[in-house]
C-alpha positions as CSV (number, residue, x, y, z in Angstrom):
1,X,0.8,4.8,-18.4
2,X,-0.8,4.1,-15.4
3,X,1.0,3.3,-11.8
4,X,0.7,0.1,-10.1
5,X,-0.6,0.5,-6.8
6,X,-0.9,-2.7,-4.3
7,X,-2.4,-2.7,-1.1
8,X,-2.1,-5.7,1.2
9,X,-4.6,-5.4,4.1
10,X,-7.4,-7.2,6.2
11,X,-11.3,-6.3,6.6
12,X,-10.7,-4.9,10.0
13,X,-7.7,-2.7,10.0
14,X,-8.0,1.1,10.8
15,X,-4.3,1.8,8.9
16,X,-5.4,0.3,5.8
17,X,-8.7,2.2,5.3
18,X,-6.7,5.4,6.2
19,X,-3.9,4.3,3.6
20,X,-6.8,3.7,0.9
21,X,-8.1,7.1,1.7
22,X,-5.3,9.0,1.5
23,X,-5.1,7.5,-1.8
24,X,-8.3,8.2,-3.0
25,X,-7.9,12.0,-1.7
26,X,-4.7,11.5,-4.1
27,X,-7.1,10.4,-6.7
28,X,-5.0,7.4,-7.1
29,X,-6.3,4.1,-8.0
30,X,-5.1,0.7,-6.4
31,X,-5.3,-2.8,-6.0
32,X,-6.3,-4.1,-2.9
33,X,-5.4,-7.8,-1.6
34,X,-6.7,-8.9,1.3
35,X,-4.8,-11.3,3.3
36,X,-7.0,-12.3,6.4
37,X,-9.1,-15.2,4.6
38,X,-6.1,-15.8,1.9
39,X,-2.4,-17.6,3.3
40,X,-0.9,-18.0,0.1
41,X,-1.3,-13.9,-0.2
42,X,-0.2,-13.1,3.4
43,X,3.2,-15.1,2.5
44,X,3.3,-13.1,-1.2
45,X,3.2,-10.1,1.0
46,X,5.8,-11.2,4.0
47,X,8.3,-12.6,1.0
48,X,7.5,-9.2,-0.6
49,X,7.7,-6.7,2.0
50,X,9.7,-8.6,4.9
51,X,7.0,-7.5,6.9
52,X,3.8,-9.3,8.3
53,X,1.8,-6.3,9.8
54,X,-0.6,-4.5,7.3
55,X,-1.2,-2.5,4.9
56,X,2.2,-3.4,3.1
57,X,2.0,-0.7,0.2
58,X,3.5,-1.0,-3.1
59,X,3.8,1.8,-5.8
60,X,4.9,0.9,-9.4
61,X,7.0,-1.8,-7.7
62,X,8.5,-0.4,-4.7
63,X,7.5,-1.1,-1.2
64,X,6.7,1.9,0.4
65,X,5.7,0.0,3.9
66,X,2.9,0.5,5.8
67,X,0.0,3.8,6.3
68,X,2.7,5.6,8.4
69,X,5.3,5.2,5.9
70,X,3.3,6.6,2.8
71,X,1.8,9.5,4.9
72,X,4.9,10.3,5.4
73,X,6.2,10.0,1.7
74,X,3.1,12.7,1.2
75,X,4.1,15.1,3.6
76,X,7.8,15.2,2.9
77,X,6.2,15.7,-0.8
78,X,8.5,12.2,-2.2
79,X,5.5,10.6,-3.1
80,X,5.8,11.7,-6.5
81,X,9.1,10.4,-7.3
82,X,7.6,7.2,-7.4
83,X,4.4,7.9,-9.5
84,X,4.5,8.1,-13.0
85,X,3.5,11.1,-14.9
């Protein structure tokens, strides 16, 4: 089984290359959705993460928030709990 890994962000945003780098130093693979040319995907990603700043992330489900929030599921080593094996 593979995880589900979804990445709201924009072409110009600093935090989401970071948060797709950290996964790819992770060897993680993810989805990335780009909101800044697409509404109807920005307002998927508000009504999904109450949030409109980006990157929202979401791992197998559950919003995780932004870069700052999953760096810091990786350094308090949780990231794990919400891969699957």
């Amino acid at each position: 089984m593979t995880n589900d890994i979804i990445i709201y962000s924009t072409q110009v945003c600093p935090y989401c290359v970071a948060a797709k780098n950290l996964l790819k130093n992770k060897q993680l693979e993810y989805r990335e959705i780009k909101v800044d040319k697409d509404p109807e995907e920005r307002a998927k990603m508000i009504e999904k993460s109450g949030r409109t700043s980006v990157p929202q992330i979401f791992i197998n489900g559950t919003h995780v928030g932004g870069f700052d929030d999953l760096s810091a599921k990786v350094r308090n080593n949780e990231l794990q709990d919400l891969l699957v094996e």
